[in-house]
C-alpha positions as CSV (number, residue, x, y, z in Angstrom):
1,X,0.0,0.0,0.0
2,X,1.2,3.7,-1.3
3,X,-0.2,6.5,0.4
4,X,1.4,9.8,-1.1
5,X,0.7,13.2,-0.4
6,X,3.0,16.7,-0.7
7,X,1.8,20.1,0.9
8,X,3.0,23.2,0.5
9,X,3.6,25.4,3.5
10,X,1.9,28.8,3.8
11,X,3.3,29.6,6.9
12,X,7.4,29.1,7.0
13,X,9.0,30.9,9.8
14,X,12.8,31.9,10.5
15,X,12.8,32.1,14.3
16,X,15.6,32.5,17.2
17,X,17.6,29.8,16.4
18,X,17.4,27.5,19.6
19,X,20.2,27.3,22.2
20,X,19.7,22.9,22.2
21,X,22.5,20.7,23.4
22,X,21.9,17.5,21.5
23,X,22.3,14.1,23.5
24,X,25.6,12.3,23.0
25,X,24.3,9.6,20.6
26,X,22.9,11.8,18.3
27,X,26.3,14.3,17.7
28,X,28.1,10.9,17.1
29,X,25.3,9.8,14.8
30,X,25.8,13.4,13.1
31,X,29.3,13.2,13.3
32,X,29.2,9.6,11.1
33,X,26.9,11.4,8.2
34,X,27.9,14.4,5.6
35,X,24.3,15.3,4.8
36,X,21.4,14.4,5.4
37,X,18.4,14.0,7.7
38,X,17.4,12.9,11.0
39,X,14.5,13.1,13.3
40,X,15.1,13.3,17.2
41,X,13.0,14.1,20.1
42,X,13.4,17.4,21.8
43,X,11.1,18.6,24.7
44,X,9.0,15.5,23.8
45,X,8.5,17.1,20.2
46,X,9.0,15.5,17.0
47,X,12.4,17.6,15.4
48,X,13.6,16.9,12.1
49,X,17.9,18.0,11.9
50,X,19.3,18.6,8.2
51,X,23.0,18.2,8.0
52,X,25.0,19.3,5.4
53,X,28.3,21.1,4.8
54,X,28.2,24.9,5.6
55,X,27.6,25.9,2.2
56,X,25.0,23.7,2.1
57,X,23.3,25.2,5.0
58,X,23.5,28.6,4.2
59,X,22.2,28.3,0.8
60,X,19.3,25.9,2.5
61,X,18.8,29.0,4.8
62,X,17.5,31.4,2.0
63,X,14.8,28.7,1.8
64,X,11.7,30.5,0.7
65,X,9.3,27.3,0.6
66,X,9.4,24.4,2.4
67,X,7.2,20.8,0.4
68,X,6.7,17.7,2.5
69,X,5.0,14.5,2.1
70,X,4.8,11.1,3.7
71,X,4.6,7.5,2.2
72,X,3.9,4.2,4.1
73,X,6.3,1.6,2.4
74,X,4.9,-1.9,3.2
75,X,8.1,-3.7,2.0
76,X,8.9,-7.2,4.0
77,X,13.0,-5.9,4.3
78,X,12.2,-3.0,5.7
79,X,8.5,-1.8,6.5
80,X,8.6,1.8,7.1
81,X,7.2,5.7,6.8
82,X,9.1,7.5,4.3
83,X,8.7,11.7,5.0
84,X,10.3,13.7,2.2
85,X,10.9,17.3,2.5
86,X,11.4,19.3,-1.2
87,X,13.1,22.8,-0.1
88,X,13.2,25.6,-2.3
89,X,14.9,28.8,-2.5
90,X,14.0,32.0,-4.0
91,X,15.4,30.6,-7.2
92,X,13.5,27.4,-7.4
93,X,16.3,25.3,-7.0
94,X,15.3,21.8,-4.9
95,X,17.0,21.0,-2.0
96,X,16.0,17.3,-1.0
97,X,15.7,15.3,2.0
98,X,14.0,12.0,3.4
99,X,13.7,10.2,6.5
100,X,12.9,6.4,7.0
101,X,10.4,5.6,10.2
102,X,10.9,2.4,10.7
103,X,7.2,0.6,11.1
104,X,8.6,-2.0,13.5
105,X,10.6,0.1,16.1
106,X,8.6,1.4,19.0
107,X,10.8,4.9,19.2
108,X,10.4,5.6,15.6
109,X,6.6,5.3,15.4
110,X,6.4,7.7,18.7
111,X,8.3,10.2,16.8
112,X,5.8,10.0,13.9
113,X,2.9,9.9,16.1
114,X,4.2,12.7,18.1
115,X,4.4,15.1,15.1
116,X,0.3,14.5,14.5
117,X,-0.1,16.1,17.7
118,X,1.9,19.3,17.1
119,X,1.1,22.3,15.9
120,X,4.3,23.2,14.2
121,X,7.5,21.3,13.0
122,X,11.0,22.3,14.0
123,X,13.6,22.0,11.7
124,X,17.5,22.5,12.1
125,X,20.3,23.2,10.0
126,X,23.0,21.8,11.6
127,X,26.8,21.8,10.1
128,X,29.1,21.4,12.7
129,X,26.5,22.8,15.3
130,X,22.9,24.1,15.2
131,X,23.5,27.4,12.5
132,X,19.6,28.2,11.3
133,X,16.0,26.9,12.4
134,X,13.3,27.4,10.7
135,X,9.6,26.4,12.6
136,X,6.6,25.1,9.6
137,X,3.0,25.4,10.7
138,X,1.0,21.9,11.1
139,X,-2.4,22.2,9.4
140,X,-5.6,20.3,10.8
141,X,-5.4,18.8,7.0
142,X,-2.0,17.9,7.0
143,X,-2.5,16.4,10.5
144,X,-5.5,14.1,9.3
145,X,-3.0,12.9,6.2
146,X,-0.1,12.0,8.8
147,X,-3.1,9.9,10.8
148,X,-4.1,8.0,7.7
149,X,-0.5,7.2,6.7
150,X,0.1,6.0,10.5
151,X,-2.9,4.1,10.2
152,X,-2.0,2.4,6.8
153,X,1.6,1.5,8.3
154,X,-0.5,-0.2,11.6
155,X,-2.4,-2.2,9.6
């Protein structure tokens, strides 16, 4: 079973960028990686980190649109919830990133559920430490779509 869906945010906000003192396990699981995406709780909130180099980051930072979807991937190697984010600058031009919620792992499906209770998502651009945050808006819509995608992957 596919469920797909991609939303554009309205409401993309720059805000202080947090003073957040990741745990240990997490630096050393962004020190392993040279870009990409993780998901973490903070303050018993769903957070989504985007690594990259500092140019990376900083050109990520002019982001002027933010696109995300989710996916339930029923596959028997690795059953999971596939959340995509499409970035885009002023430009147009895509910056990509996914993350993989395993269906099977109790932690990973508390992260997802957590993030249909929110109101807003937090994401951070993190090179060598947290540089930019940008905070996206949950819609009731877009929190009904997360529901039906957890509920396809319980099934």
């Amino acid at each position: 079973m596919l469920s797909n869906f991609l939303n554009s945010i309205k409401k993309l906000r720059t805000h202080k960028t947090p003073t957040v003192e990741f745990p240990k396990e997490l630096m050393m699981t962004l020190s392993f990686i040279e870009s990409g995406c993780l998901a973490t709780s903070l303050n018993n909130m769903t957070v989504f980190v985007f690594k990259g180099s500092h140019n990376e980051i900083e050109s990520i930072n002019k982001t002027s649109q933010i696109f995300f979807g989710l996916e339930c991937i029923k596959r028997p190697e690795f059953p999971s919830v596939r959340m995509y984010f499409d970035l885009r600058d002023k430009s147009n031009k895509p910056y990509l990133f996914d993350y993989f919620f395993n269906i099977e792992s109790n932690e990973d499906m508390k992260l997802l559920g957590n993030i249909r209770e929110q109101d807003y998502l937090d994401v951070l651009f993190f090179d060598s430490r947290i540089v930019y945050s940008k905070r996206i808006e949950m819609t009731k819509k877009d929190k009904e779509k997360i529901k039906e995608v957890l509920d396809q992957a319980r099934a």
